[in-house]
N, C-alpha and C positions, 0 to 999 in steps of 0.2 A: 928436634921434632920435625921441623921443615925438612931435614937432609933423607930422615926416614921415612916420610908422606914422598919425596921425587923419588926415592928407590923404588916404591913401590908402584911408581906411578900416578899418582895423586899430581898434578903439576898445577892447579888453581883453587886455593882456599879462600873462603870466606869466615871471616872472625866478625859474630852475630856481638852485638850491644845487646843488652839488658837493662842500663840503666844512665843517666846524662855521663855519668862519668868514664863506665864500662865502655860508654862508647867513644869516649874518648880515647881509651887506652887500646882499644879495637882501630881506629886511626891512627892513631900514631905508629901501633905495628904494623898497619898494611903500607903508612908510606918508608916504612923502612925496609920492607921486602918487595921483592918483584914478584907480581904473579897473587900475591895476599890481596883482599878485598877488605873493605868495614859494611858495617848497616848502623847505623840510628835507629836504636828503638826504648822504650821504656816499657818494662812487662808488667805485667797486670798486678804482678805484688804488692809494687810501689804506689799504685794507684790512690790511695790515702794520704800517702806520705808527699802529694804533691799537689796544691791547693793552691783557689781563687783563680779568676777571669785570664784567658791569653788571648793574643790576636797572634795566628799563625801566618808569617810572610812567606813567601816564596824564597827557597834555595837559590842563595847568589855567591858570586866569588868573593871571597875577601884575601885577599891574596897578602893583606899583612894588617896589621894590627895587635890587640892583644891577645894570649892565649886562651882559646877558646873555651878552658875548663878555668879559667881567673876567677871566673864566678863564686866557683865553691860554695854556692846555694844549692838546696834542696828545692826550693820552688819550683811548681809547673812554670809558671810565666820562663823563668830564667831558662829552665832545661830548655824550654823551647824556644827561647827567643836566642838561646847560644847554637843550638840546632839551624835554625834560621838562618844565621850569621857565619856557621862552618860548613856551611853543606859544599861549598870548597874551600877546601882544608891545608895550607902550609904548614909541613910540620916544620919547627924552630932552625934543626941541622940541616933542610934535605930544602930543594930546588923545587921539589915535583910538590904539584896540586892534586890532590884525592878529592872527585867528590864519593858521598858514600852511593853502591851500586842497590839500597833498598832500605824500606824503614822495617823495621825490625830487630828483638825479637816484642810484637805488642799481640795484644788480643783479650781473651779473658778466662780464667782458674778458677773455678768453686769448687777447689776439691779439700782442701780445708778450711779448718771452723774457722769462723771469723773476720768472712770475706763482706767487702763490702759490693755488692752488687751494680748499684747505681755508677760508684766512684768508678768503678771499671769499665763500665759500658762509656762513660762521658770522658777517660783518656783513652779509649778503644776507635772510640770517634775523631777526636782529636789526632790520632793520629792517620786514621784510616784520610782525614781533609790532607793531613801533611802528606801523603805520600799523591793525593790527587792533584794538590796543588802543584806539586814537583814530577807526575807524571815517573814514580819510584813505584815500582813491587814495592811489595812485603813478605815479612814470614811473621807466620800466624801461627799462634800461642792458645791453641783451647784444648782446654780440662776439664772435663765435666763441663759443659759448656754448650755444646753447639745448639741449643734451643734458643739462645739467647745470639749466638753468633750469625747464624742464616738470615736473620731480621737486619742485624745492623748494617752486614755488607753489605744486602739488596739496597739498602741509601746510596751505596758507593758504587753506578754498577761500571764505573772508568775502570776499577783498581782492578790490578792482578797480581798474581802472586802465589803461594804456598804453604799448605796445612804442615808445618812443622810438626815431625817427629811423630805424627800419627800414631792413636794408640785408643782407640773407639772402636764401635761395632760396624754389621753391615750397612746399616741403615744410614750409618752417618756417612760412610766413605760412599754408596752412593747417592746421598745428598747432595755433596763435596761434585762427583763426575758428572750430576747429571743437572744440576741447577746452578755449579758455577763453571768457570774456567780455570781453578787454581789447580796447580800442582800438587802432590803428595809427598813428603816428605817419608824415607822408608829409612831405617836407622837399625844398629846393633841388638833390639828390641824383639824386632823380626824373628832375627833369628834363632833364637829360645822361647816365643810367646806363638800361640794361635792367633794373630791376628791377621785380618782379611788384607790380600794383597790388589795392591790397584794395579791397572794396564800399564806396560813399559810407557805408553806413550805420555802418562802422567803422573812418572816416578823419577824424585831429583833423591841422589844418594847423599844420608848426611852421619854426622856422630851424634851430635847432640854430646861433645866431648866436655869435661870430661867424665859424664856418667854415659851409661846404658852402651860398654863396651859388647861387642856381638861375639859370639862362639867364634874359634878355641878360645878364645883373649879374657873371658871374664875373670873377673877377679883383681883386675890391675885398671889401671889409670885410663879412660878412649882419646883415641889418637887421631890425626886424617890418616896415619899411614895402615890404619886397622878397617879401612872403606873396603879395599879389592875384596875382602873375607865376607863384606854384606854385598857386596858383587856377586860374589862366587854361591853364593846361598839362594840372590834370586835367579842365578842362570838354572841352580837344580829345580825352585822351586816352578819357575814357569816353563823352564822344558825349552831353555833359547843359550845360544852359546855365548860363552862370555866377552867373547868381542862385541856382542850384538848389547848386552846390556851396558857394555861402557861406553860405546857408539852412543847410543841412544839418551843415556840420563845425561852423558856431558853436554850431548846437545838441546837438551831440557834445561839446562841449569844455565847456558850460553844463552840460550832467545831468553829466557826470564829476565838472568839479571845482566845482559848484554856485556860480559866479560869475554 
């Protein structure tokens, strides 16, 4: 997968955490490739399934000890206090320190039955403090959502960061450009849906892998190395040449997450 993302030109990924362990496993493959990044995040899913009181500490080194996923708890306290405890990262084989480059993917989903509203808003926050604490972006997770998201991150107004995988109306995307600073997220989605595109200047290219593969590619598994294709769709769509969009979003994705 890495061999066909550098053919293609794709030369720095990020592998997003969803959850204490995912993101573990998002760490441990970035410190075994060069060029791979991780994020810390727990999505709004999980939000039920992680309960009672944390105190969030500041990301430090730990440069040995035990491994960081030994926990094997489901607990908020734990995910975050091993969180806390790995935010630089030894993997077990390898020399090099990883801290992760964003917390993420968190935010909040009410697009199916059964959601709890509160529970998500209260690890929304909790993480929205962890990435202020640690002076970390995010990538941000909302569905059916932003009436309830614009309130919480005005608490936060240090954080920066990125509306992942964007997939709302006009309204919200200029909510997004014109009352915050975060990025947009523009994905294989694009390019088979009518949805509203944002300025180069506030467009980071992702997969969102591996669903929501872009034209010709649907049908099969999304890749990093199936990007240049949502490249090539927004240099038709906005009438700019394809140098100018790869120029441009790499260098969106570089100041955000300082890779």
């Amino acid at each position: 997968m890495l061999k066909r993302a550098h053919e293609k030109g794709v030369k720095k990924i990020i592998c997003i955490g969803t959850s204490h362990e995912d993101s573990m496993v998002a760490a441990e493959f970035a410190a075994q490739h060069e060029n791979v990044y991780w994020t810390y995040g727990v999505h709004p899913e999980y939000a039920t399934q992680m309960t009672g009181p944390v105190a969030i500490s500041h990301l430090r080194p730990c440069p040995s000890g035990p491994s960081p996923w030994a926990d094997g708890t489901n607990s908020r306290a734990a995910a975050l206090r091993n969180a806390a405890t790995s935010g630089y990262w030894r993997h077990p084989s390898s020399k090099s320190v990883i801290r992760p480059v964003a917390i993420g993917e968190v935010g909040l989903d009410y697009h199916y039955d059964g959601y709890d509203r509160q529970a998500q808003i209260r690890l929304f926050e909790e993480m929205l403090q962890l990435a202020t604490d640690n002076n970390l972006p995010l990538s941000f997770h909302v569905r059916e959502a932003f009436d309830d998201f614009f309130p919480v991150v005005a608490n936060f107004p240090k954080v920066s960061g990125v509306v992942h995988s964007f997939s709302d109306n006009k309204k919200n995307l200029k909510r997004i450009l014109n009352e915050t600073d975060f990025y947009v997220g523009v994905n294989g989605m694009a390019t088979y849906s009518t949805l509203p595109t944002p300025p180069i200047e506030r467009i980071l290219l992702e997969t969102d892998a591996p669903f929501l593969t872009p034209k010709p590619f649907r049908g099969i598994i999304n890749e990093p190395a199936y990007v240049p294709a949502i490249a090539e769709w927004l240099a038709a769509k906005l009438g700019l040449d394809y140098q100018i969009i790869e120029r441009e979003t790499t260098k969106n994705a570089e100041q955000l997450f300082h890779i």
